[in-house]
Each structure stands twice: as structure tokens, then as C-alpha cells.
N, CA and C atoms as an extended XYZ file, in Angstrom:
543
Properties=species:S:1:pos:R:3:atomname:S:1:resname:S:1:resid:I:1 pbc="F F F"
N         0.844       -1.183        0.000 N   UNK     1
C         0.000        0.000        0.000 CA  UNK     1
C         0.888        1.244        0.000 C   UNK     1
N         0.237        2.421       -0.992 N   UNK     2
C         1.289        3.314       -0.809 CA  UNK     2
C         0.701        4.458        0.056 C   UNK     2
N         1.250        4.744        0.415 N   UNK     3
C         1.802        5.861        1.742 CA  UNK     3
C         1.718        7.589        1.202 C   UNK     3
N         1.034        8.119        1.228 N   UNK     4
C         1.147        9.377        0.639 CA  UNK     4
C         1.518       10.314        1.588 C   UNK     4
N         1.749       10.110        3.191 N   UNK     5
C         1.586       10.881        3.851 CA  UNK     5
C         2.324       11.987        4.445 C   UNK     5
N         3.479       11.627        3.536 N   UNK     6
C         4.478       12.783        3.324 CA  UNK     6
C         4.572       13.879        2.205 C   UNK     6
N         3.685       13.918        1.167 N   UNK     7
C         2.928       14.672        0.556 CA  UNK     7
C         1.850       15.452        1.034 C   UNK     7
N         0.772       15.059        1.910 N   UNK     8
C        -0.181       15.790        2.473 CA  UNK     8
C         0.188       16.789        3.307 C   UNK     8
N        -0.167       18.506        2.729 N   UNK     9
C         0.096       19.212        3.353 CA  UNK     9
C        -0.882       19.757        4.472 C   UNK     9
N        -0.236       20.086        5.644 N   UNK    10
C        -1.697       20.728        7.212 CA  UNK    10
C        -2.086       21.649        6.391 C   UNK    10
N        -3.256       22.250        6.523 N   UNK    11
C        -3.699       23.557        6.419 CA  UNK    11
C        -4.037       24.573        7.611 C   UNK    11
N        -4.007       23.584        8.361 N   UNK    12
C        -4.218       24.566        9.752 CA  UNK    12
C        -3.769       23.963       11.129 C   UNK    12
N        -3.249       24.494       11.750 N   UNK    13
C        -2.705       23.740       13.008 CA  UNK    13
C        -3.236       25.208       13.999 C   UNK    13
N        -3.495       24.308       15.390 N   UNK    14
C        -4.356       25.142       16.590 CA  UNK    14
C        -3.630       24.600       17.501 C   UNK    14
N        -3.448       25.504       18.866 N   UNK    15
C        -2.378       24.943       19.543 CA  UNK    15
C        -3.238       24.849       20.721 C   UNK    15
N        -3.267       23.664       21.765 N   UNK    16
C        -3.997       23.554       22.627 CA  UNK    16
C        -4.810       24.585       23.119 C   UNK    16
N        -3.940       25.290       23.273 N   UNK    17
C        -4.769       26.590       24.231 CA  UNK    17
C        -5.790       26.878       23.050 C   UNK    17
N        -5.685       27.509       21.755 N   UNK    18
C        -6.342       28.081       21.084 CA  UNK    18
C        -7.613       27.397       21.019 C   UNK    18
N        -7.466       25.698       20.759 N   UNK    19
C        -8.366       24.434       20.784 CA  UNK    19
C        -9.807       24.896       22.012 C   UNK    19
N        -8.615       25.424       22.850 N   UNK    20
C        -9.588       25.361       24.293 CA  UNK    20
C       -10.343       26.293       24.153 C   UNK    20
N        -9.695       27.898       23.871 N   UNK    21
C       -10.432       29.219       23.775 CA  UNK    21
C       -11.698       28.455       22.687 C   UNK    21
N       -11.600       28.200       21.772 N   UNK    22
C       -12.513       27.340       21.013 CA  UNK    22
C       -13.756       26.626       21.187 C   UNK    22
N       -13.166       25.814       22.016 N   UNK    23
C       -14.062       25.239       22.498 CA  UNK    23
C       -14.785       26.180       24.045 C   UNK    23
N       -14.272       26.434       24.518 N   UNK    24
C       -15.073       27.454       25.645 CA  UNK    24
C       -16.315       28.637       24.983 C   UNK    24
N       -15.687       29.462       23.665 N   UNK    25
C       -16.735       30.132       22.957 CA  UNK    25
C       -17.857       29.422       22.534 C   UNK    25
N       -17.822       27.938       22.033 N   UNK    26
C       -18.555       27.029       21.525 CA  UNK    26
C       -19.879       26.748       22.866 C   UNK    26
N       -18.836       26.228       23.698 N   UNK    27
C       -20.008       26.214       24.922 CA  UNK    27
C       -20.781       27.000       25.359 C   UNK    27
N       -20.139       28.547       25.472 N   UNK    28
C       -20.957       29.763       26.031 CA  UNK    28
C       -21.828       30.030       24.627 C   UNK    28
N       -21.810       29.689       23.461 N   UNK    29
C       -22.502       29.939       22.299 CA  UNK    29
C       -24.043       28.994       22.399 C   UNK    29
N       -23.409       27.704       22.743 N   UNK    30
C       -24.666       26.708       23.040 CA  UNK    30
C       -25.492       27.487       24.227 C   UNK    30
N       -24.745       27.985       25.306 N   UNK    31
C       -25.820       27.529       26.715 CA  UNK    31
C       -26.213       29.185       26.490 C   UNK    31
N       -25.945       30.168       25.906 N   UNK    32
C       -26.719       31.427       25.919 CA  UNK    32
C       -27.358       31.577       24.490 C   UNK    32
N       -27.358       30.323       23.999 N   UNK    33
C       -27.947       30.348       22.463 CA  UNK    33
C       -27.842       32.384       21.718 C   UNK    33
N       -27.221       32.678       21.483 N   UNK    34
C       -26.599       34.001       21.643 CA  UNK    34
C       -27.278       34.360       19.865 C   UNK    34
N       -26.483       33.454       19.398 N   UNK    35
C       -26.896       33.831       18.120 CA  UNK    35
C       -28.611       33.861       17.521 C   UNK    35
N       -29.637       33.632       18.578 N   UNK    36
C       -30.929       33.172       17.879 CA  UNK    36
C       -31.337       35.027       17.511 C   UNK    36
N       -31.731       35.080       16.252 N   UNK    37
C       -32.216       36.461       15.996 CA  UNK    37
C       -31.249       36.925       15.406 C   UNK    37
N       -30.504       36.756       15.442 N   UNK    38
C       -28.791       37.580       14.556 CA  UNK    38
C       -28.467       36.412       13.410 C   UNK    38
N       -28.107       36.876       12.681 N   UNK    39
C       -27.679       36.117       11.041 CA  UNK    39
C       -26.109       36.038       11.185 C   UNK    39
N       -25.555       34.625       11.733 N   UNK    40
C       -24.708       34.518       12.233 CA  UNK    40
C       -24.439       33.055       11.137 C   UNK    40
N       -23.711       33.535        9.903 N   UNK    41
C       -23.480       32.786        8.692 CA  UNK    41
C       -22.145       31.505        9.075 C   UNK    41
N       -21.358       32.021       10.411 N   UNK    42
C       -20.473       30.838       10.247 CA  UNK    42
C       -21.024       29.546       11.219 C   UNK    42
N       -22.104       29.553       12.559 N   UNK    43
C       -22.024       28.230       12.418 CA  UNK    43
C       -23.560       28.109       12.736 C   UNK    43
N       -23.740       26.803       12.739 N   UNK    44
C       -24.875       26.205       12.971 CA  UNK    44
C       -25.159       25.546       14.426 C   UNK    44
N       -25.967       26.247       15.301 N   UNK    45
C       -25.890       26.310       16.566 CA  UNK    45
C       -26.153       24.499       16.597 C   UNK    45
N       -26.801       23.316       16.099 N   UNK    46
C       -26.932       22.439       16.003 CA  UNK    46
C       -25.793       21.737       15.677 C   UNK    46
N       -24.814       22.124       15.332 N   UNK    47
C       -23.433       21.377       15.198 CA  UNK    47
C       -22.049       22.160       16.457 C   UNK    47
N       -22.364       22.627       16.861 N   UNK    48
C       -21.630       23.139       18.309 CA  UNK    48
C       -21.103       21.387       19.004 C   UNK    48
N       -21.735       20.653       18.854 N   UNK    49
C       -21.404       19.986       19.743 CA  UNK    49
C       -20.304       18.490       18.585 C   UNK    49
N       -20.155       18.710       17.611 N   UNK    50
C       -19.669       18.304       16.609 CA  UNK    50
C       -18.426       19.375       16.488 C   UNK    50
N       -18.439       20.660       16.782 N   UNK    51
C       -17.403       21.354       16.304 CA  UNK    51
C       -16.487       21.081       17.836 C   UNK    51
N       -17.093       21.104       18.946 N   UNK    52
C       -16.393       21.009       20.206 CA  UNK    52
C       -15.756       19.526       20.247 C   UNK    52
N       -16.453       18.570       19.676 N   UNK    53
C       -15.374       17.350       19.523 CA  UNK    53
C       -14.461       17.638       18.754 C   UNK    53
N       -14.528       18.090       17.802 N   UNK    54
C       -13.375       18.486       16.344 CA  UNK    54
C       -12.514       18.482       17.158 C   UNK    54
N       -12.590       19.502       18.286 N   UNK    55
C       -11.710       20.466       18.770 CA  UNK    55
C       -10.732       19.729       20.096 C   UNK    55
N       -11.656       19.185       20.628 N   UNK    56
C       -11.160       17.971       21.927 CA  UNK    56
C       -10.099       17.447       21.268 C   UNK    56
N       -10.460       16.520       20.031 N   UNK    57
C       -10.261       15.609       19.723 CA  UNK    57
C        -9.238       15.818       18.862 C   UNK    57
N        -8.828       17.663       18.105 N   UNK    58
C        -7.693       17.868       17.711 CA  UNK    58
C        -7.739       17.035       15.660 C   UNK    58
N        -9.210       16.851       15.682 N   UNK    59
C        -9.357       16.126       14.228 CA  UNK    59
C        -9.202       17.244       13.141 C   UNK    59
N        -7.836       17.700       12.828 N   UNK    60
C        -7.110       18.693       12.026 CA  UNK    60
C        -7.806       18.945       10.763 C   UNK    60
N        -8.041       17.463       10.167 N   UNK    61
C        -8.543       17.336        8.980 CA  UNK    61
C        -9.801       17.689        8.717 C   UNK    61
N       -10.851       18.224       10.293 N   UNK    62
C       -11.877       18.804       10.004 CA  UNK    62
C       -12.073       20.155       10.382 C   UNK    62
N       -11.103       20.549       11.070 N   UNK    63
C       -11.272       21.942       10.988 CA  UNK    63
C       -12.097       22.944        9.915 C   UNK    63
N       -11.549       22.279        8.960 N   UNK    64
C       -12.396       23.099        7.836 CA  UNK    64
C       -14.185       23.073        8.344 C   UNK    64
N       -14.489       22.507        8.401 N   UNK    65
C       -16.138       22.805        8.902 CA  UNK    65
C       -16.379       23.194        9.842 C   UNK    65
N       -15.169       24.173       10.982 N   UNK    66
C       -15.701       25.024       11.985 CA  UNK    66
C       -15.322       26.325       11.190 C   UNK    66
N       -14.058       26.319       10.355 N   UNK    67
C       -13.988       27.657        9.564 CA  UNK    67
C       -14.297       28.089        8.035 C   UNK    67
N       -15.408       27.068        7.627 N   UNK    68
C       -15.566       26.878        6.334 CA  UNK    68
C       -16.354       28.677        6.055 C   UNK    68
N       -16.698       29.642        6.716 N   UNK    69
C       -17.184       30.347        6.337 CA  UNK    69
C       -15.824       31.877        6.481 C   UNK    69
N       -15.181       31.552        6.989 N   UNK    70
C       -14.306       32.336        7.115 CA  UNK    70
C       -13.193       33.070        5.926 C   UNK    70
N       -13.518       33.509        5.070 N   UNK    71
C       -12.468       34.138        3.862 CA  UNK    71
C       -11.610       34.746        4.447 C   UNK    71
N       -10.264       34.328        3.231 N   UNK    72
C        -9.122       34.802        3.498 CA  UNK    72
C        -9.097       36.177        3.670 C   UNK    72
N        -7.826       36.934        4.158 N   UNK    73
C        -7.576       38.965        4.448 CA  UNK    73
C        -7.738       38.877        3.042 C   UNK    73
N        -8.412       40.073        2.844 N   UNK    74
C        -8.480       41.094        1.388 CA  UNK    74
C        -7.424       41.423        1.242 C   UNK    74
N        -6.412       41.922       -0.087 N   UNK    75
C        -5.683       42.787        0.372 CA  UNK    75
C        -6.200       44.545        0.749 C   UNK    75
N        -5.084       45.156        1.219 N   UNK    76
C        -5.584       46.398        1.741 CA  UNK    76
C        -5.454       47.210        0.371 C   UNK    76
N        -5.210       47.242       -0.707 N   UNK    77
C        -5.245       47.852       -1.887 CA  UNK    77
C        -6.549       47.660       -2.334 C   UNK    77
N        -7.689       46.492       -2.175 N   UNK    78
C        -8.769       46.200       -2.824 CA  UNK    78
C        -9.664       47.099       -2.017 C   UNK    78
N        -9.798       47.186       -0.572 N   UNK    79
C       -10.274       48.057        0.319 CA  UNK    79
C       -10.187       49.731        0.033 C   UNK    79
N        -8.999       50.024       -0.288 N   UNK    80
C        -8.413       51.333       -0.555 CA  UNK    80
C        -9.110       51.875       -1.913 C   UNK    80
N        -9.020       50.766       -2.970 N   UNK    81
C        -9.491       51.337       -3.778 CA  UNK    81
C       -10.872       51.267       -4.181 C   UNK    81
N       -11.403       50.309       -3.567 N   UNK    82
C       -13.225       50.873       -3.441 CA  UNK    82
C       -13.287       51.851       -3.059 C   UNK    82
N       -12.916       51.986       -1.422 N   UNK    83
C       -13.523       53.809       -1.210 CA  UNK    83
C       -12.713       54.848       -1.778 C   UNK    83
N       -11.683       54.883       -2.593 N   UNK    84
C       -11.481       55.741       -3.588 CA  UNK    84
C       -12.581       55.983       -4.464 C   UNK    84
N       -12.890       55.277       -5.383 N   UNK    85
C       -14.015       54.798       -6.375 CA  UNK    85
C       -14.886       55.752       -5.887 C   UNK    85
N       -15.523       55.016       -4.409 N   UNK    86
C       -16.920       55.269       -3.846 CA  UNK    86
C       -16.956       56.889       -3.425 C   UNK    86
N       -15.835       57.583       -3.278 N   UNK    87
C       -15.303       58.504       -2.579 CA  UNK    87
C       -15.380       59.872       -4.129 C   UNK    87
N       -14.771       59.410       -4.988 N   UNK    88
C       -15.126       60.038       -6.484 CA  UNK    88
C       -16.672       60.204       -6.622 C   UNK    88
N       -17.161       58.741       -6.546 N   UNK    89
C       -18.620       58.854       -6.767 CA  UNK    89
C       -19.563       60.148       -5.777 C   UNK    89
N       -18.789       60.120       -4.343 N   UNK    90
C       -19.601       60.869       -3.983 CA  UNK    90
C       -19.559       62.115       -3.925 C   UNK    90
N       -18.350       62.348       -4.430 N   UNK    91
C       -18.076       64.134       -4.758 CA  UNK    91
C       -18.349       64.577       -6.499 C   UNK    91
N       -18.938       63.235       -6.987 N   UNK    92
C       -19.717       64.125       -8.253 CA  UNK    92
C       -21.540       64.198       -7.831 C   UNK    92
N       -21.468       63.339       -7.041 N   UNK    93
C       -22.605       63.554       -6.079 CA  UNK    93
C       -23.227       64.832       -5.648 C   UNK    93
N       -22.178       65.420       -5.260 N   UNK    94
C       -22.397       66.782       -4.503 CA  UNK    94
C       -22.524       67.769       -5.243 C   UNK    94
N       -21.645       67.303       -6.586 N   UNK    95
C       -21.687       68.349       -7.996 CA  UNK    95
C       -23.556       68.150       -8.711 C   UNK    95
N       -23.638       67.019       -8.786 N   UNK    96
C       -24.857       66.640       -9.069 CA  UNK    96
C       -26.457       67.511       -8.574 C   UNK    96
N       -25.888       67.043       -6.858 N   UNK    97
C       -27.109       67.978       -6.320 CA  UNK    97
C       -27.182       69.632       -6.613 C   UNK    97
N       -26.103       70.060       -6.959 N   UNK    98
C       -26.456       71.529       -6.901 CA  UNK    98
C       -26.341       72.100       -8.684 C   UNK    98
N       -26.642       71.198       -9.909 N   UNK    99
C       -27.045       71.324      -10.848 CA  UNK    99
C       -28.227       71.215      -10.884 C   UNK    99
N       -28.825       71.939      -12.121 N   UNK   100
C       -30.170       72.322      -12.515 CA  UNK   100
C       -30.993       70.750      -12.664 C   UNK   100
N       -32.047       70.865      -12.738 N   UNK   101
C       -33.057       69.676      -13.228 CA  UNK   101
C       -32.649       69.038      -14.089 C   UNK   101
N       -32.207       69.831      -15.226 N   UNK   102
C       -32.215       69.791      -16.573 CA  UNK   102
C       -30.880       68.887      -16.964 C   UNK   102
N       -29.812       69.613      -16.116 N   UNK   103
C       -28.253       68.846      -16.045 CA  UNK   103
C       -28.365       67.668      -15.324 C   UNK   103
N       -28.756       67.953      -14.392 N   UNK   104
C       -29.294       66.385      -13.700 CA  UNK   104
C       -29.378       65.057      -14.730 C   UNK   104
N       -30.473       65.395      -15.058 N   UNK   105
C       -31.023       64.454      -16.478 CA  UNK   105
C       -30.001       63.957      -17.486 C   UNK   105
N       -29.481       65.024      -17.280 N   UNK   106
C       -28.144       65.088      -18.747 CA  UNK   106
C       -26.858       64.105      -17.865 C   UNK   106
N       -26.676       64.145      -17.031 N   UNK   107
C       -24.925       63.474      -16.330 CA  UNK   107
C       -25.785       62.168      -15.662 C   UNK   107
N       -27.329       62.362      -14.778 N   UNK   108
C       -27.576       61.236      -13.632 CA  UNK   108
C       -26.398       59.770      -14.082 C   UNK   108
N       -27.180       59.203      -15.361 N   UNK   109
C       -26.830       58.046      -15.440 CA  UNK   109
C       -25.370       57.622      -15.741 C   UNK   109
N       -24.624       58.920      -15.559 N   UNK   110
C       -23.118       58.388      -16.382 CA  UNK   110
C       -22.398       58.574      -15.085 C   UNK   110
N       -23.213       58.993      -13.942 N   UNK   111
C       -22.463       59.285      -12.232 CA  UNK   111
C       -23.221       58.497      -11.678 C   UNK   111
N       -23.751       57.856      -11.852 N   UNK   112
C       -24.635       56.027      -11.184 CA  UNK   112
C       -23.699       55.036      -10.912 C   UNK   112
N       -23.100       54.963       -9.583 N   UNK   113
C       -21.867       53.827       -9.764 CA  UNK   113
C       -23.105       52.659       -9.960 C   UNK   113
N       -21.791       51.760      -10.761 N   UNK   114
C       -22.866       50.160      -11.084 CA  UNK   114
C       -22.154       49.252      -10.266 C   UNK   114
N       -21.265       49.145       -9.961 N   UNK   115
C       -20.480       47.810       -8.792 CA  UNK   115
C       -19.181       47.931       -9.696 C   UNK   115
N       -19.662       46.735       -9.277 N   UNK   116
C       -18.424       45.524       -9.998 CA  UNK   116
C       -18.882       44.228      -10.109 C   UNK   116
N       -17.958       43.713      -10.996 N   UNK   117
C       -18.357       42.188      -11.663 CA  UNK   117
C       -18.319       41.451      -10.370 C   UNK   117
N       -19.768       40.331      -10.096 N   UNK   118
C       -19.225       39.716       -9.098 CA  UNK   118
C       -18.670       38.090       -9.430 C   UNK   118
N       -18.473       37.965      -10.898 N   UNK   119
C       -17.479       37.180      -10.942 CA  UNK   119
C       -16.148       37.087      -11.321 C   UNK   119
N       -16.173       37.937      -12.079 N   UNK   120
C       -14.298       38.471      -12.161 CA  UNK   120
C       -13.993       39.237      -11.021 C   UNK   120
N       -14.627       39.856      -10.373 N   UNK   121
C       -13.978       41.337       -9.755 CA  UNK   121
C       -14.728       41.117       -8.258 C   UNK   121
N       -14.536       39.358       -7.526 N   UNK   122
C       -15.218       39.395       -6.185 CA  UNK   122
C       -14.620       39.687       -5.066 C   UNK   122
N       -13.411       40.024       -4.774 N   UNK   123
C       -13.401       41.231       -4.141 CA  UNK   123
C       -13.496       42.400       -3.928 C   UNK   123
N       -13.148       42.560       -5.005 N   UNK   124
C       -13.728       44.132       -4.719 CA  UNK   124
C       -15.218       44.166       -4.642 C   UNK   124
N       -16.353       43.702       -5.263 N   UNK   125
C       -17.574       43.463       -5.287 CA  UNK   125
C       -18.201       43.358       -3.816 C   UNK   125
N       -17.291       42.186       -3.301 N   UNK   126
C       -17.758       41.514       -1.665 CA  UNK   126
C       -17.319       42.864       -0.539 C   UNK   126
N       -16.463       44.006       -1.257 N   UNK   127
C       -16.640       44.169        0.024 CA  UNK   127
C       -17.082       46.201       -0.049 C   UNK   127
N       -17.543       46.237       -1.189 N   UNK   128
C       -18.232       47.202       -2.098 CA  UNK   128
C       -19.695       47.316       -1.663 C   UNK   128
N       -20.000       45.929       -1.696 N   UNK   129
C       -21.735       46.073       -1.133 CA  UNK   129
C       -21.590       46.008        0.438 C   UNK   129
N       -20.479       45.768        0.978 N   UNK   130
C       -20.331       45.606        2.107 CA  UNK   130
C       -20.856       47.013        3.156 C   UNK   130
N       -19.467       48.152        1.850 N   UNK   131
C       -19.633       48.892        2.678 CA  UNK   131
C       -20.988       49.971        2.437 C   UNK   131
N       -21.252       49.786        0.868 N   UNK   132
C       -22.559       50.449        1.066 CA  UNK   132
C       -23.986       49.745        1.792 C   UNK   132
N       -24.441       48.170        1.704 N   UNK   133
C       -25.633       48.095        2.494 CA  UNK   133
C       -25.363       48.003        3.778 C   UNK   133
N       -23.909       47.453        3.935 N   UNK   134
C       -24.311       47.082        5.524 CA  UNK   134
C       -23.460       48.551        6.362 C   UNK   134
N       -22.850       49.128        5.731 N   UNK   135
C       -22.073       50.116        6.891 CA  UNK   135
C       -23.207       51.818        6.158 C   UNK   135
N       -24.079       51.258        5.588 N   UNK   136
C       -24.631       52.897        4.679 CA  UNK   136
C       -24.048       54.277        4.138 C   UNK   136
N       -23.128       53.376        3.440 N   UNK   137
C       -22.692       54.760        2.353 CA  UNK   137
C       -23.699       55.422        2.202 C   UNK   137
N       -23.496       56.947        2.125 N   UNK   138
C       -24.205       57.472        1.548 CA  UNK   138
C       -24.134       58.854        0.776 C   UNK   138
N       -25.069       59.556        0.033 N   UNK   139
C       -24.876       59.993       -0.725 CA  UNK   139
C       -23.797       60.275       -1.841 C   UNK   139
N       -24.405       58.862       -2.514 N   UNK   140
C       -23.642       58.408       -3.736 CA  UNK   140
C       -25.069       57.918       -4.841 C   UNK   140
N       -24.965       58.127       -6.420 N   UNK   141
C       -26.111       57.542       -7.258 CA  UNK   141
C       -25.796       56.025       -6.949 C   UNK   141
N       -26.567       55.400       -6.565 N   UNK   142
C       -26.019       53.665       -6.761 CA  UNK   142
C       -27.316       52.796       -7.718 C   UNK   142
N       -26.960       52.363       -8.606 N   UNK   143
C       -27.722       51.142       -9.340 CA  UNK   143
C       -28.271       50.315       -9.010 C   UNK   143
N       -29.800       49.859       -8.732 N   UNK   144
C       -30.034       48.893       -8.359 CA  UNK   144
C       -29.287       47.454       -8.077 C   UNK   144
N       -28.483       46.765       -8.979 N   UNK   145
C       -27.910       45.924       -8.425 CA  UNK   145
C       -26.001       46.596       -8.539 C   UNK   145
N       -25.598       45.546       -7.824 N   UNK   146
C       -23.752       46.232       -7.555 CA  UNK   146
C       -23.266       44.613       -8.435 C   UNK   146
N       -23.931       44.317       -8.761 N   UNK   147
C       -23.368       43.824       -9.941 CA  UNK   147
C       -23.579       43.757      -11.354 C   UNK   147
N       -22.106       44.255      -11.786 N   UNK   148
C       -22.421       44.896      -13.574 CA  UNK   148
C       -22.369       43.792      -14.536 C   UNK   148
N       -21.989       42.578      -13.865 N   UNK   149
C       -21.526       41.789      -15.659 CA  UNK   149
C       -20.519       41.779      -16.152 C   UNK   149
N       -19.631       42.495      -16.206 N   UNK   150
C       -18.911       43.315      -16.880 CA  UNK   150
C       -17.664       44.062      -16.142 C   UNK   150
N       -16.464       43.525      -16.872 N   UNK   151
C       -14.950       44.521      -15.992 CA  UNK   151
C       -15.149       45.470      -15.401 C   UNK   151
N       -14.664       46.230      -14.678 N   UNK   152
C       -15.281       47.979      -14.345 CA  UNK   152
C       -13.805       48.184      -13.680 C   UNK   152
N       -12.652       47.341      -13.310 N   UNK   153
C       -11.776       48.029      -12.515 CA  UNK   153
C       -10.937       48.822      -13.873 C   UNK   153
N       -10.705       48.757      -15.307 N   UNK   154
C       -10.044       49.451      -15.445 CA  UNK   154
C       -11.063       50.486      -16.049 C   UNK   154
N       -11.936       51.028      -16.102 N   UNK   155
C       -13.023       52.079      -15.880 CA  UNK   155
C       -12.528       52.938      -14.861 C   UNK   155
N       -12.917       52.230      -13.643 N   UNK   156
C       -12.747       52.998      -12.557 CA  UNK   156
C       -11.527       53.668      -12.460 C   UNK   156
N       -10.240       52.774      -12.917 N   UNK   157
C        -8.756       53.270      -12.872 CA  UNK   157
C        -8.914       54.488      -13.681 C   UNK   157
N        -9.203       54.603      -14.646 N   UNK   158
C        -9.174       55.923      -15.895 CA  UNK   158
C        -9.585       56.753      -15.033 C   UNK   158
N       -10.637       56.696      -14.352 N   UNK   159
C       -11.748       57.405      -13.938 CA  UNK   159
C       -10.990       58.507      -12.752 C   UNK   159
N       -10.488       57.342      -11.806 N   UNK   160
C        -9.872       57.950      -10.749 CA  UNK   160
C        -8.383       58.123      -10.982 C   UNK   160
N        -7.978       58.282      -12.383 N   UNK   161
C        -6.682       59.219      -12.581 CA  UNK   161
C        -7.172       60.501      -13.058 C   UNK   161
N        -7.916       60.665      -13.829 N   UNK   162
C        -8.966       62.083      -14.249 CA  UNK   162
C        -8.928       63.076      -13.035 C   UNK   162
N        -9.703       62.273      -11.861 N   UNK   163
C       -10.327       62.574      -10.893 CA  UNK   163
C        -8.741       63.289       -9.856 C   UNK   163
N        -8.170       62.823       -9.759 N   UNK   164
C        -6.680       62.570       -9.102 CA  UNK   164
C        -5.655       63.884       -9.600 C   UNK   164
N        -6.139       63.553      -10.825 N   UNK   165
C        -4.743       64.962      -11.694 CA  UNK   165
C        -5.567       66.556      -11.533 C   UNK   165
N        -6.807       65.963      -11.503 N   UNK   166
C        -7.129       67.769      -11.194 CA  UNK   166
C        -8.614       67.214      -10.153 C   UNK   166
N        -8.485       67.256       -9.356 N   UNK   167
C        -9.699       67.290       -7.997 CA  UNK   167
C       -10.595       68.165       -8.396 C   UNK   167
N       -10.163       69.531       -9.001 N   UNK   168
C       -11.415       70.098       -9.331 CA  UNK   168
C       -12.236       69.781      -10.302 C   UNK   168
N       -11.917       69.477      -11.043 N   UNK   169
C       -12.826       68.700      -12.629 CA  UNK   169
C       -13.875       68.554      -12.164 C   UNK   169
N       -14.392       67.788      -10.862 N   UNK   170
C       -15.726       67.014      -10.814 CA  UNK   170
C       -16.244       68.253       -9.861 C   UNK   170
N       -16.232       69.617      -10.448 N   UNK   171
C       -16.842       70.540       -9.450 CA  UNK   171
C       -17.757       71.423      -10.273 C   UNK   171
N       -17.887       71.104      -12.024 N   UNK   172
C       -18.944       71.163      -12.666 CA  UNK   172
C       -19.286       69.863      -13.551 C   UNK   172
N       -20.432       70.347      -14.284 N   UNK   173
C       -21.003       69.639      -15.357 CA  UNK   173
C       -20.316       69.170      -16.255 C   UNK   173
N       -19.669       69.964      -16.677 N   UNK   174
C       -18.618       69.696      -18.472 CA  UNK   174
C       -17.077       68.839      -17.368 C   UNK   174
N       -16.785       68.999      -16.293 N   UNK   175
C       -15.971       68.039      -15.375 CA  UNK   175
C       -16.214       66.620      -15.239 C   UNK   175
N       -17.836       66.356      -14.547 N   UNK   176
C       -18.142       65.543      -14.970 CA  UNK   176
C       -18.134       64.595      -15.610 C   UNK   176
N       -18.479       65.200      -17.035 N   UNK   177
C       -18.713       64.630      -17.951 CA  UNK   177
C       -16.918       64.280      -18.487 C   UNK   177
N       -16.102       64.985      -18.287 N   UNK   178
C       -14.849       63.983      -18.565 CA  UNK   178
C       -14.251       63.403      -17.675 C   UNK   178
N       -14.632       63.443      -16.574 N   UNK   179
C       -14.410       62.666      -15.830 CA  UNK   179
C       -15.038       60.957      -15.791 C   UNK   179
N       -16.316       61.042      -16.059 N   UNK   180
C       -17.734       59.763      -15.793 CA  UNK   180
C       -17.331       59.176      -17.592 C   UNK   180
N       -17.681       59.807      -18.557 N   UNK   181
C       -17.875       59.913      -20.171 CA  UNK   181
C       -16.578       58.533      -20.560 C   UNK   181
């Protein structure tokens, strides 16, 4: 029989103590059922007692199903440059509100951020809607959905070098428009 087991790489190693902190949150999670009413996506209060053996028991190879919901760090450039983006968007925003009806009509839809792709472009996407539904960006045009279909980071790049080389541009209409266009 062959032996692979010097090929198989850990993916995660927990060091007693951590095991324990682990398992102690697990318990105080069961006996104050804490999570009922809160949308608490990583575990399933019905497997607490499956994740606390994992954990006793040090079964490495299942770890993954106490942290299966957990995504890797973003980098801090993907973060940075959403609220750049979002941050452009909202200072043509401001240009927006204090144009006529008429200009309104004329720029709205070309200063409508649309997202980003949420299958090429899911980080930035995941953490884009992040910060507008769940932390409430606001006053920015936003599109019904934040996902476009479609590339948008090198859009946005053009966009926010425009925006970058002269800050004032987006402080009228005809700015705007070479800025968004």
C-alpha cells in the first residue's frame, strides 16, 4: 500500500490553548444560544457539539467545517481602492445635487456607480456592497444591483486618474462629464 503521507500538506494547526479558547466560545454559544435572531453565517448552533469534539479531539482534517465560512484577508489595496471609487462617486454627487433639473437628467446616469463584476472582480464586489448596504454609504447615485456583468476596474482606474490629476474637474457639469464619459 502506498503511503502518501508525506505529501499531504496541514492547512491549519491550533495549539492547545487556542483548541480550548474554542471550544469554551462554543459552549458559552450553546448555553446562551446568543446567536438566535442575529444572522450569524459561520455556524450552525446544532453542530456546536460536533465542532467542540473536532476540537477535543484535535481532528485537524476537520477543521475546515468550523472555519468553512471564514475568507481569506483582502488585500488592503482592494479596500483602498473601493472607497477611492466610492469617494469620487460621492463628490460628483455633490456636484450633481447643486445642478439644474435639466443637467441632472443630462450626467444622472453616467455618475450612477454600477459595482463591480461579481465574478471576475469578487473582491472588490464583496466588500463594495459591504460597505454600502451594511455600513450605509451614503450619498452616492447607486444602481439597483452592484453587480455589472462586466470589468469595471479598469473604468474605474481611468476614472480615478482624471479625478486625481485635477480634484477640481468634478466641481462642474462639463468636469463631470470627462471625468464619468
Amino acid at each position: 500500500m502506498l503511503n502518501n503521507r508525506d505529501n499531504y500538506e496541514v492547512t491549519m494547526k491550533l495549539s492547545k490553548a487556542e483548541r480550548m479558547i474554542l471550544i469554551n466560545q462554543f459552549l458559552m454559544l450553546k448555553k446562551t444560544e446568543i446567536n438566535k435572531g442575529i444572522e450569524l453565517k459561520f455556524y450552525d448552533s446544532s453542530k456546536y457539539d460536533n465542532y467542540i469534539e473536532i476540537l477535543q479531539k484535535g481532528y485537524s482534517g476537520l477543521y475546515s467545517d468550523i472555519f468553512a465560512y471564514i475568507g481569506e484577508e483582502q488585500d488592503k489595496y482592494v479596500g483602498d481602492f473601493v472607497l477611492d471609487v466610492l469617494d469620487m462617486y460621492r463628490r460628483a454627487y455633490y456636484t450633481y445635487e447643486i445642478l439644474t433639473e435639466e443637467e441632472q437628467e443630462s450626467i444622472k446616469d453616467i455618475i450612477t456607480f454600477r459595482g463591480f463584476d461579481l465574478n471576475d472582480e469578487t473582491e472588490y464586489y464583496s466588500i463594495c456592497e459591504f460597505i454600502i448596504k451594511k455600513r450605509g454609504y451614503k450619498d452616492i447615485l447607486v444602481a439597483s444591483s452592484l453587480n455589472t456583468h462586466y470589468p469595471t476596474i479598469s473604468r474605474y482606474e481611468l476614472q480615478l486618474s482624471k479625478h486625481k490629476n485635477n480634484m477640481e474637474l468634478i466641481n462642474s457639469l462639463d468636469g463631470l462629464k470627462e471625468v464619468f464619459s
